[in-house]
MIBAZA-699708 format. One record per residue (C-alpha): residue number from 1; x, y negated, z negated. Coordinates in Angstrom, 3 decimals. Last residue first. Layout:
<nodes>
 num       px       py       pz
 NUM        X        Y        Z
...
</nodes>
This chain:
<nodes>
 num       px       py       pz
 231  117.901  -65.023  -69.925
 230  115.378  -62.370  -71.045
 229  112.591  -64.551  -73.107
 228  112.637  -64.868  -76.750
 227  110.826  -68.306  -76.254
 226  113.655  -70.508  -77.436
 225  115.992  -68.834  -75.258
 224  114.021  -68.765  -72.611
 223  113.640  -72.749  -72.701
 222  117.096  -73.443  -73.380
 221  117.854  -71.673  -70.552
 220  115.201  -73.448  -68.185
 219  116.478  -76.801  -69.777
 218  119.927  -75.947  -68.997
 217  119.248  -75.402  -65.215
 216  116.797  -78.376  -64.643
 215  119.456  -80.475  -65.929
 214  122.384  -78.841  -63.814
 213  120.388  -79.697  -60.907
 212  119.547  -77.007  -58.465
 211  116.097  -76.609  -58.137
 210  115.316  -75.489  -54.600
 209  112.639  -77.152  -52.744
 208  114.086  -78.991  -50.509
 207  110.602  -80.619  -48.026
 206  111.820  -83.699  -47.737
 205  110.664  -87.330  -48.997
 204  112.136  -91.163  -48.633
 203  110.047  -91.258  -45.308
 202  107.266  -89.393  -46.235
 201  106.356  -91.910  -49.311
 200  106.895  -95.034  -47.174
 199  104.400  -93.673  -44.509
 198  101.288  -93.194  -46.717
 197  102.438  -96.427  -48.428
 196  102.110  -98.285  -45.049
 195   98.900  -96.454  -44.459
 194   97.385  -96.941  -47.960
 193   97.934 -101.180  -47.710
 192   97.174 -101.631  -50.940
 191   94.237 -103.470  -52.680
 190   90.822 -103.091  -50.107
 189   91.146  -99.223  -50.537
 188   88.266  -97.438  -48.154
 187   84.965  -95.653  -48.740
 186   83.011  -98.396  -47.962
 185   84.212 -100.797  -49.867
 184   86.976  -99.869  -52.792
 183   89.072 -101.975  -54.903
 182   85.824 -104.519  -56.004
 181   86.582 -106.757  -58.764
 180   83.622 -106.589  -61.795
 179   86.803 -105.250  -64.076
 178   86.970 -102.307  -61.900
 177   84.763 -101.768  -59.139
 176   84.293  -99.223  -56.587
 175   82.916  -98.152  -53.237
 174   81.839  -95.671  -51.347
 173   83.402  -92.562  -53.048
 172   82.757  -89.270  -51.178
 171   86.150  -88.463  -49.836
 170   86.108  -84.993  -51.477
 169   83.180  -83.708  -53.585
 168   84.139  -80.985  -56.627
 167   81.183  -79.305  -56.820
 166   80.882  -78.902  -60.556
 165   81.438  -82.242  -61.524
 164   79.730  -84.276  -58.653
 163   77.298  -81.751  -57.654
 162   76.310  -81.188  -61.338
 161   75.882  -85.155  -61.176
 160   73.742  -84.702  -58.531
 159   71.750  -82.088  -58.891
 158   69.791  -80.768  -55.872
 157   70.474  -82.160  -52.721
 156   72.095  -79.870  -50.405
 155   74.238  -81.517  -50.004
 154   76.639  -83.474  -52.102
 153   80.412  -82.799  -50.323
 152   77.938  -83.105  -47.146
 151   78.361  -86.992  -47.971
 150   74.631  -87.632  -48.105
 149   75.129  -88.463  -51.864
 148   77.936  -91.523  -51.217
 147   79.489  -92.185  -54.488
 146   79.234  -95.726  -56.017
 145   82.196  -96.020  -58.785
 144   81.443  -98.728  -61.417
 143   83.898 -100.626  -63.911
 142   82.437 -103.881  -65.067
 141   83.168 -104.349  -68.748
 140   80.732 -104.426  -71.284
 139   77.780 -107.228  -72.403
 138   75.202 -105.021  -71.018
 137   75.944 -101.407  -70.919
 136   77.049  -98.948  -68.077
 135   79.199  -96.957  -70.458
 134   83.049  -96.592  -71.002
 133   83.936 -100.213  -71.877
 132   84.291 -102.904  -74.382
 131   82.683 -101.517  -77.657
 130   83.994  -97.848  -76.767
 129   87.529 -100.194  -77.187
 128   89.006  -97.736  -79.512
 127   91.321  -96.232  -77.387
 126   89.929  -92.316  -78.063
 125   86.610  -94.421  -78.270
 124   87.022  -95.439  -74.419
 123   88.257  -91.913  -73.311
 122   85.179  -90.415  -75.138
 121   83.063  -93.026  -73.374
 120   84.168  -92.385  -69.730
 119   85.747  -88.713  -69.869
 118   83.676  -87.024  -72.464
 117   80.202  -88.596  -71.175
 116   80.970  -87.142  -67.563
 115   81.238  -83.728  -69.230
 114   78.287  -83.848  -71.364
 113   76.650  -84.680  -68.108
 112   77.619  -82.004  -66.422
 111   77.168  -79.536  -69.312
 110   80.129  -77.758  -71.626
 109   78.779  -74.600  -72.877
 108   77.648  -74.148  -76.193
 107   74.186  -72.776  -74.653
 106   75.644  -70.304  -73.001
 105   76.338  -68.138  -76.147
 104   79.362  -65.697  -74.685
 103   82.128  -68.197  -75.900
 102   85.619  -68.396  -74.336
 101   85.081  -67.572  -70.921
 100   82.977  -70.484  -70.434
  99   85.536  -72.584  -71.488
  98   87.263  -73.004  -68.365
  97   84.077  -74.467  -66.944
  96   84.501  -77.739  -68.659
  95   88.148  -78.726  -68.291
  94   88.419  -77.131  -64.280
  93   85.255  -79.772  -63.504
  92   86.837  -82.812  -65.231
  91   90.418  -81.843  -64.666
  90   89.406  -82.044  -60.773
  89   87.093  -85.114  -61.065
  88   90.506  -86.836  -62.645
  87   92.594  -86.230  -59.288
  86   95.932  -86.646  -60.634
  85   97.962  -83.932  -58.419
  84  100.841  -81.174  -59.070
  83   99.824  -80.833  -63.127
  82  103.136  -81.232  -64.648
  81  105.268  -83.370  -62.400
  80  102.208  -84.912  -61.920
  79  101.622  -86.365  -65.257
  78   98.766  -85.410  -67.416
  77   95.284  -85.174  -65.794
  76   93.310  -86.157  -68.858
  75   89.924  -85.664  -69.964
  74   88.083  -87.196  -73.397
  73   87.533  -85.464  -76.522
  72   85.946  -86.959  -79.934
  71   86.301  -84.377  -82.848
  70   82.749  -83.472  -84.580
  69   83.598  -79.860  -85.321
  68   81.377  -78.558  -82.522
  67   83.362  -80.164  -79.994
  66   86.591  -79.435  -81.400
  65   85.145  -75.911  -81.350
  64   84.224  -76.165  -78.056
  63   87.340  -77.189  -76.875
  62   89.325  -74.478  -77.932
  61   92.720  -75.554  -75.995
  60   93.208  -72.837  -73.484
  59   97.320  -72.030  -73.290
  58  100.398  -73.571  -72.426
  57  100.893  -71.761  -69.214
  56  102.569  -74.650  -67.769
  55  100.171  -74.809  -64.547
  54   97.296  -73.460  -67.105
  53   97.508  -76.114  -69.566
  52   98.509  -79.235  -66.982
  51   95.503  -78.320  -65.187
  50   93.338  -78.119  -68.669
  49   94.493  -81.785  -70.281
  48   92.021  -82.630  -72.801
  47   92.761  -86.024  -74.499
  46   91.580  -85.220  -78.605
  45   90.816  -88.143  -79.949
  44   90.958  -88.857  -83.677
  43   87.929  -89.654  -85.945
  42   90.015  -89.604  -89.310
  41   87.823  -86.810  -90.261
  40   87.076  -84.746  -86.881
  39   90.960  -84.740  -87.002
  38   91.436  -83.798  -90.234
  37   88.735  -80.774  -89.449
  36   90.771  -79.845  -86.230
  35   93.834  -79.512  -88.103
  34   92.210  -77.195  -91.057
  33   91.023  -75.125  -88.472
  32   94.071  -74.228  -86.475
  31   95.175  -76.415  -83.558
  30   97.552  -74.816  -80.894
  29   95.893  -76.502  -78.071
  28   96.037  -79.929  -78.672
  27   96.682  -81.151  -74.859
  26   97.313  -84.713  -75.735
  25   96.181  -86.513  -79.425
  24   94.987  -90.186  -79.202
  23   94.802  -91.941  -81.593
  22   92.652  -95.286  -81.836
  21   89.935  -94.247  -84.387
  20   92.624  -92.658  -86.905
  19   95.570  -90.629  -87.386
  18   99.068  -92.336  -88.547
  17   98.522  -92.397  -92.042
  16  102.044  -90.539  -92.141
  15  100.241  -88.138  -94.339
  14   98.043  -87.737  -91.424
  13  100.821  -87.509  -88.782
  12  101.941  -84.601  -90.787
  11   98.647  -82.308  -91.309
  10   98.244  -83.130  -87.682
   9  101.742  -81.209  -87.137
   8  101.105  -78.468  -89.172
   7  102.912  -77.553  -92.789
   6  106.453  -77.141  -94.183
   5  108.055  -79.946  -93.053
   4  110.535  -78.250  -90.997
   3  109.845  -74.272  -90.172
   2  106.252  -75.776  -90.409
   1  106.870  -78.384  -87.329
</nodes>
């Protein structure tokens, strides 16, 4: 983007007047300062995306200084043909920890609860609809997960919402609610059938791995040769 315009990115969607309350930015992890201070500005939202990150190679965003800066972040899982799986508790624990290697001060570090507060109401102000959903308010949309804390995912009982992020619990959600209707009781889907689709998705899969397409071919070159890598 410098090579063309002759400054960042950011610096380009803001003279665009394209930044603001209800942009969202993905992965952001070549940001220098004077990016990350427009976005803390125009109260953009930076959508984390660790997994994606480090199955790419893409780098460590510096989410702590966003943080400190004043820039909303929320959590993403990107696609799956980028990240392997879309299990958000996943990119919520991986997205928090990983920056603990990237300040010595402890105290800067991402929390539990900090965490959970970046993916439900920093993903609702990175839409701009914080006023709708993204906290268990009065007034706001219905969405609720119940997890099950004697699933032995959650024992022993000490934290629970550090069990939940850090611990990453599998099968523990009893039931759920989006939009006050219910898509989960006790512990199973109530809006698909999952067997059938269980089924469905073996059948029309294999287990070829090879990558043989002429696409996937010339976009590796391309790739290398953009990166100064041996061909």
């Amino acid at each position: 983007m410098p090579r063309k315009y002759g400054y960042s990115a950011v610096e380009h969607l803001k003279r665009l007047d394209f930044l603001g309350d209800r942009t969202s930015l993905a992965h952001c992890v070549w940001l220098d300062d004077a990016d990350i201070e427009i976005l803390a500005a125009t109260r953009s939202t930076v959508v984390h995306n660790p997994l994606s990150n480090l199955r790419l190679g893409s780098g460590i965003a510096p989410i702590l200084k966003y943080r400190r800066a004043g820039v909303n972040v929320a959590f993403g899982c990107d696609g799956a043909a980028s990240n392997d799986s879309q299990d958000l508790l996943e990119a919520i624990k991986i997205g928090s920890i990983l920056h603990n290697v990237t300040d010595l001060d402890y105290r800067e570090w991402i929390t539990p609860r900090e965490a959970v507060e970046m993916a439900a109401i920093g993903g609702a102000k990175g839409l701009g609809m914080a006023d709708e959903f993204g906290s268990l308010t009065v007034g706001k949309q219905a969405d609720l997960v119940l997890y099950d804390l004697t699933n032995l995912s959650l024992l022993p009982r000490t934290d629970p919402i550090g069990l939940l992020i850090w611990g990453r619990p599998t099968q523990v959600v009893h039931s759920a609610w989006v939009a006050g209707r219910q898509i989960i009781a006790d512990g199973q889907i109530t809006t698909i059938d999952l067997h059938s689709l269980q089924q469905e998705l073996f059948r029309l899969s294999n287990w070829h791995t090879t990558r043989s397409s002429p696409q996937a071919i010339a976009a590796e070159s391309h790739y290398r040769s953009v990166m100064g890598l041996k061909p």
